[in-house]
C-alpha positions as a Python dict, from the first residue, in 0.01 Angstrom:
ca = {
    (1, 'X'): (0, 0, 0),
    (2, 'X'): (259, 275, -98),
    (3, 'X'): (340, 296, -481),
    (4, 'X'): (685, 337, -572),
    (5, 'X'): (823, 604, -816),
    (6, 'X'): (848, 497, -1182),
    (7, 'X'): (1223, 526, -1163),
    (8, 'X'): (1287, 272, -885),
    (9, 'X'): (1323, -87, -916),
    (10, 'X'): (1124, -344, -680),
    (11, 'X'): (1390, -601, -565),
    (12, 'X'): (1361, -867, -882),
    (13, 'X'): (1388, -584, -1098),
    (14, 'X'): (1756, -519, -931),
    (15, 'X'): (1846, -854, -981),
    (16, 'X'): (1741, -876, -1292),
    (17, 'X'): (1914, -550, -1389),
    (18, 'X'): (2221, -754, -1200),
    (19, 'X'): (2162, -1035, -1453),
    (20, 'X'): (2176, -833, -1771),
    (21, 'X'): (2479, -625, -1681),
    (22, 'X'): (2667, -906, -1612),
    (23, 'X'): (2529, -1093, -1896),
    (24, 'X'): (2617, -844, -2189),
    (25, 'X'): (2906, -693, -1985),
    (26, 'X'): (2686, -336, -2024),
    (27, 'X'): (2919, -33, -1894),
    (28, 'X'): (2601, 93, -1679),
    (29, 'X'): (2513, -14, -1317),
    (30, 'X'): (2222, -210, -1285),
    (31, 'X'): (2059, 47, -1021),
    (32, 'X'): (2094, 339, -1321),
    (33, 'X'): (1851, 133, -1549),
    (34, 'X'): (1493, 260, -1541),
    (35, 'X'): (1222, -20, -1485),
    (36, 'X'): (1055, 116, -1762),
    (37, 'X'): (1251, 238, -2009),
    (38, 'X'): (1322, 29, -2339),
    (39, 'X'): (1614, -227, -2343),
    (40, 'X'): (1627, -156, -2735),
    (41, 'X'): (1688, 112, -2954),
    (42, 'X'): (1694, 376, -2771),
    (43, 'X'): (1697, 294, -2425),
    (44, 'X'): (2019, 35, -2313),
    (45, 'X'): (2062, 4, -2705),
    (46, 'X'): (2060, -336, -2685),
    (47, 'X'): (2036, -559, -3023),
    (48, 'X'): (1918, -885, -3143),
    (49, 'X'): (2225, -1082, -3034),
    (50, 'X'): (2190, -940, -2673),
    (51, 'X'): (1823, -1115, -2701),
    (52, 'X'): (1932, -1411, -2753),
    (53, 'X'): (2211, -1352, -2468),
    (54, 'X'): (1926, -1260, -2252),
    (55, 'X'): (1676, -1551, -2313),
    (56, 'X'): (1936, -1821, -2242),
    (57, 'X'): (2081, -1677, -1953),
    (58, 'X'): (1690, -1652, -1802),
    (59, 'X'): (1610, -1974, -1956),
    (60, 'X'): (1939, -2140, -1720),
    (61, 'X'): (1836, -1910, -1397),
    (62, 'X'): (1472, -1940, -1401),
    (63, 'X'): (1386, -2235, -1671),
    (64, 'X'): (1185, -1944, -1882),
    (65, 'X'): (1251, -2050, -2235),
    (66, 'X'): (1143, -1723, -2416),
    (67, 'X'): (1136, -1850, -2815),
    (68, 'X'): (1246, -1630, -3080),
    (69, 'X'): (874, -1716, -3248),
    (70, 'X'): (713, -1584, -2926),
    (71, 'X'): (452, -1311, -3104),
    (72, 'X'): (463, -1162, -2773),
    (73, 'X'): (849, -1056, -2769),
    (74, 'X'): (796, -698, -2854),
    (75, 'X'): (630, -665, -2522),
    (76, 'X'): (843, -855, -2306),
    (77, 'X'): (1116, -745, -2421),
    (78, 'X'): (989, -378, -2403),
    (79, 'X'): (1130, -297, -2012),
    (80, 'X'): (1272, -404, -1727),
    (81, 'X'): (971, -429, -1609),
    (82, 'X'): (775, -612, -1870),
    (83, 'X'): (1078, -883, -1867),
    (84, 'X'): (1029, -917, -1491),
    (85, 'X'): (657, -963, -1554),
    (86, 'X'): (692, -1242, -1822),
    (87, 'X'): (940, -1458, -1596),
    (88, 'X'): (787, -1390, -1322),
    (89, 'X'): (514, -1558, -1471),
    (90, 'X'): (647, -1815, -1637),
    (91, 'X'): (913, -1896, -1455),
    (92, 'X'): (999, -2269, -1343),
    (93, 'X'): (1248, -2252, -1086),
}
C-alpha cells in the first residue's frame, strides 16, 4: 500500500476542505489546507462561531451531530484529518 505525504489530502479530505471553504467563505483554496494542520488558532484561524458553522453544515451533509458538550471536540476538531476521522465514523448518511 503506498503512504501518501503528510501534506496531501485523500479524496474526503478534499471535499471536506470543499465544505469548509464554502461554509465560512475562507479566502484559501481547499487544496492549500494541510490535512494536518490545526483549523484553530494558528492554523486556518478559525473561532468558536466557525464551530458551530462547521457542525451544522456536517450535521445536514452527513447527519453527524457533533455537540458542543462532546469532551472529545479538542480532538476532532484538531485537523482536517481528525474531522474526517470523526464523521467518517459517525456519519449517518
Amino acid at each position: 500500500m503506498e503512504e501518501r505525504s503528510l501534506s496531501n489530502q485523500a479524496p474526503f479530505e478534499t471535499e471536506i476542505a470543499q465544505l469548509l471553504v464554502t461554509t465560512l467563505n475562507l479566502k484559501a483554496e481547499p487544496v492549500d489546507i494541510s490535512p494536518l494542520d490545526p483549523l484553530f488558532g494558528e492554523g486556518l484561524g478559525l473561532d468558536s462561531i466557525d464551530a458551530l458553522e462547521i457542525a451544522l453544515v456536517i450535521h445536514q451533509h452527513y447527519g453527524y451531530k457533533l455537540r458542543s458538550d462532546d469532551p472529545d471536540n479538542a480532538t476532532i476538531f484538531s485537523s482536517l484529518r481528525s474531522l474526517c476521522e470523526a464523521i467518517q465514523k459517525n456519519r449517518t448518511k
